[in-house]
C-alpha positions in Angstrom: -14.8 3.3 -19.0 -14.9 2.5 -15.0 -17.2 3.5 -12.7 -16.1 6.9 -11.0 -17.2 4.4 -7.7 -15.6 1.3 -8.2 -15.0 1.7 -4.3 -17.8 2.0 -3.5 -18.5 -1.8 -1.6 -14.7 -2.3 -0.9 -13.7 -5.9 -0.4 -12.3 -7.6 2.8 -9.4 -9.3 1.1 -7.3 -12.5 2.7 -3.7 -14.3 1.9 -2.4 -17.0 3.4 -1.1 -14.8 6.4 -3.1 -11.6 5.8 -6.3 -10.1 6.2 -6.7 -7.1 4.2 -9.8 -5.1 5.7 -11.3 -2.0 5.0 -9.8 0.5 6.8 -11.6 2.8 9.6 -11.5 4.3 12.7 -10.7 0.8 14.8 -7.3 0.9 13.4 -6.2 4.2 15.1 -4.1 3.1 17.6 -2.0 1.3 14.7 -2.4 4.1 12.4 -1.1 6.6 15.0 1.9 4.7 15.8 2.8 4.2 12.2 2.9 7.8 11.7 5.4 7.9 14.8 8.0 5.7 13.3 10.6 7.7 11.9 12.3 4.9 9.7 8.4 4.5 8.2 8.2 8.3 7.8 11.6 8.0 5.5 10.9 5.5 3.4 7.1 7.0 2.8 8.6 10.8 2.3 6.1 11.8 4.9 7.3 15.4 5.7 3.8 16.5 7.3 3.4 16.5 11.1 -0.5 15.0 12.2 -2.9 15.8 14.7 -4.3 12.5 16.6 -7.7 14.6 15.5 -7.0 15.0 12.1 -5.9 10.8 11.8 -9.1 10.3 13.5 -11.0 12.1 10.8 -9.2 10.8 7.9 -10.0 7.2 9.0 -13.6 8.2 9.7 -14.2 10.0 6.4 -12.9 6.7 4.1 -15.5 4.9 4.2 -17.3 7.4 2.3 -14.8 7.2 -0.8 -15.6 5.8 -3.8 -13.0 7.0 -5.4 -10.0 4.9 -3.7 -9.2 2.2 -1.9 -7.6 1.9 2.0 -6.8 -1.7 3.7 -6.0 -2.3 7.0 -2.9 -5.6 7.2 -3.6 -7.4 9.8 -1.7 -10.6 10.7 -4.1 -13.3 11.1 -3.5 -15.0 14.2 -1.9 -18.6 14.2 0.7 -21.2 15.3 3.4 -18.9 16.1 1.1 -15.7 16.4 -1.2 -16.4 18.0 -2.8 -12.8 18.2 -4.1 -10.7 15.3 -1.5 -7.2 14.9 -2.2 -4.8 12.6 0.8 -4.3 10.3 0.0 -1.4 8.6 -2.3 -0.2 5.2 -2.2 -0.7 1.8 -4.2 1.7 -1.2 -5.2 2.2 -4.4 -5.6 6.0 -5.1 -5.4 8.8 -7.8 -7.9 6.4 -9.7 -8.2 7.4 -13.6 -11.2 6.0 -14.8 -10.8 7.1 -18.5 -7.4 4.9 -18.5 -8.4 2.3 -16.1 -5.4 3.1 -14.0 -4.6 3.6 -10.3 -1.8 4.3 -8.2 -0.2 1.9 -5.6 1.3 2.6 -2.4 1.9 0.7 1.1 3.5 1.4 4.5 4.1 -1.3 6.7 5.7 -0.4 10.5 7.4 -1.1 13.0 10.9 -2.8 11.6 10.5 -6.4 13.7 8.1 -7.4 10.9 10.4 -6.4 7.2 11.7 -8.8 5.7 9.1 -11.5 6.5 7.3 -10.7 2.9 4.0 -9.3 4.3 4.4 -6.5 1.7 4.7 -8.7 -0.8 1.9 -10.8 0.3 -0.3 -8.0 0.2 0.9 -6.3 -2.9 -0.1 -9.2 -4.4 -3.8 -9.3 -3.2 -4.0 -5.9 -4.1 -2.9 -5.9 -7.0 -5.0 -9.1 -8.0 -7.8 -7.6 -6.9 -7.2 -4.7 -8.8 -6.9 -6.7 -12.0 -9.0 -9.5 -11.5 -12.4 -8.1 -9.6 -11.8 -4.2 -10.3 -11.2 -4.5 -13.9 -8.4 -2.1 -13.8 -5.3 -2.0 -16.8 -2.7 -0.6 -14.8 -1.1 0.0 -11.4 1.7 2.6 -10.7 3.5 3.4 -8.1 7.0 5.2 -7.1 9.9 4.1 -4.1 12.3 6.0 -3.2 16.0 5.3 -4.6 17.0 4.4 -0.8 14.4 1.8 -1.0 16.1 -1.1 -2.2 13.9 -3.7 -0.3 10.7 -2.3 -1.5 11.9 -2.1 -5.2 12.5 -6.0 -4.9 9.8 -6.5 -3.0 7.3 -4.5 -6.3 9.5 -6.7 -8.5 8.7 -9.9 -6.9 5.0 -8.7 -7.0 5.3 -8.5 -10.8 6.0 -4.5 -11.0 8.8 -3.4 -13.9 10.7 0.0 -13.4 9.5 2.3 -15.7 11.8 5.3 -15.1 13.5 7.7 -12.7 12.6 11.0 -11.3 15.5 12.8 -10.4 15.4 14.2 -6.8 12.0 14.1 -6.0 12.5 14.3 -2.7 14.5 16.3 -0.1 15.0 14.5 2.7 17.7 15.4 5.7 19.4 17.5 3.4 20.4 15.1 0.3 18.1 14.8 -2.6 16.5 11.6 -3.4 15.4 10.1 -6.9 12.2 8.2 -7.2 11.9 5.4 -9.0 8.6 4.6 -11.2 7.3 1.3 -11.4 3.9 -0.3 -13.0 2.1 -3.0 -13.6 -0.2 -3.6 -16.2 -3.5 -6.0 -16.3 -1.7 -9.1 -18.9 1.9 -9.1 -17.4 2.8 -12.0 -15.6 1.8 -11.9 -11.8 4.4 -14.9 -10.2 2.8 -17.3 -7.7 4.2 -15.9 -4.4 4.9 -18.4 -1.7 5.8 -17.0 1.7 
């Protein structure tokens, strides 16, 4: 069985584009104005309104939990950008020790940077890391149905559908299916080139 704190020291992870760091209070400002995108709010099924108070306490409290783990994205700087931006965060949570399994999720914001497959670069690191340093079996996770890009995006990362829940969410007044999707510790993780 896992350690209940198998956060306890969590890693600083890095991809070819990526730095995946701890998240923590210096990433309000990017935190905040995730949590004001409406598109990002969507595809998450955020419903619940935030206090700039109760972010600030959320991201000063996580550094205390052991039991899950929050990255910051940031875009390395280079070439063509030549400044650091933080993208958005990535974390493993609802961590079953007993079963060696966690859940997945990741919201990256604004639109300008979709489609340029950061969340796929660091799903991967993630997930790796999960596997390969964490000793975890399994990673779950669920996307909404009018998700297609993050569905291929899991998929790409090595994730299989596993099943549909049928209008899990409300949103705007049409129900929503979620679909599940895993990964487990010996399926095949594909080399990802960006």
């Amino acid at each position: 069985m896992l350690s209940e704190n198998l956060f306890a020291d969590q890693a600083t992870l890095t991809t070819a584009r990526l730095r995946l760091e701890p998240l923590g209070p210096e990433h309000f400002d990017g935190a905040w104005a995730a949590l004001q995108d409406q598109d990002a709010r969507r595809l998450t099924g955020t419903h619940a309104e935030f206090t700039p108070e109760q972010i600030r306490g959320w991201l000063a409290g996580l550094a205390a939990r052991q039991d899950r783990g929050d990255w910051a994205v940031i875009r390395r700087a280079d070439e063509q950008h030549p400044e650091e931006r933080y993208l958005g965060e990535v974390v493993l949570n609802d961590l079953d020790t007993e079963n060696e399994s966690v859940g997945f999720r990741i919201a990256l914001s604004p639109a300008d940077i979709l489609g340029q497959g950061y969340g796929t670069e660091a799903t991967a690191a993630v997930v790796g890391h999960a596997f390969d340093d964490l000793g975890l079996h399994r990673v779950a996770l669920e996307v909404f149905a009018f998700n297609p890009r993050a569905q291929r995006a899991y998929q790409k990362a090595g994730f299989a559908v596993e099943g549909r829940q049928r209008e899990a969410l409300f949103w705007d007044g049409a129900r929503v299916d979620a679909v599940s999707m895993g990964i487990l510790a010996r399926d095949p993780r594909p080399a990802l080139t960006v």
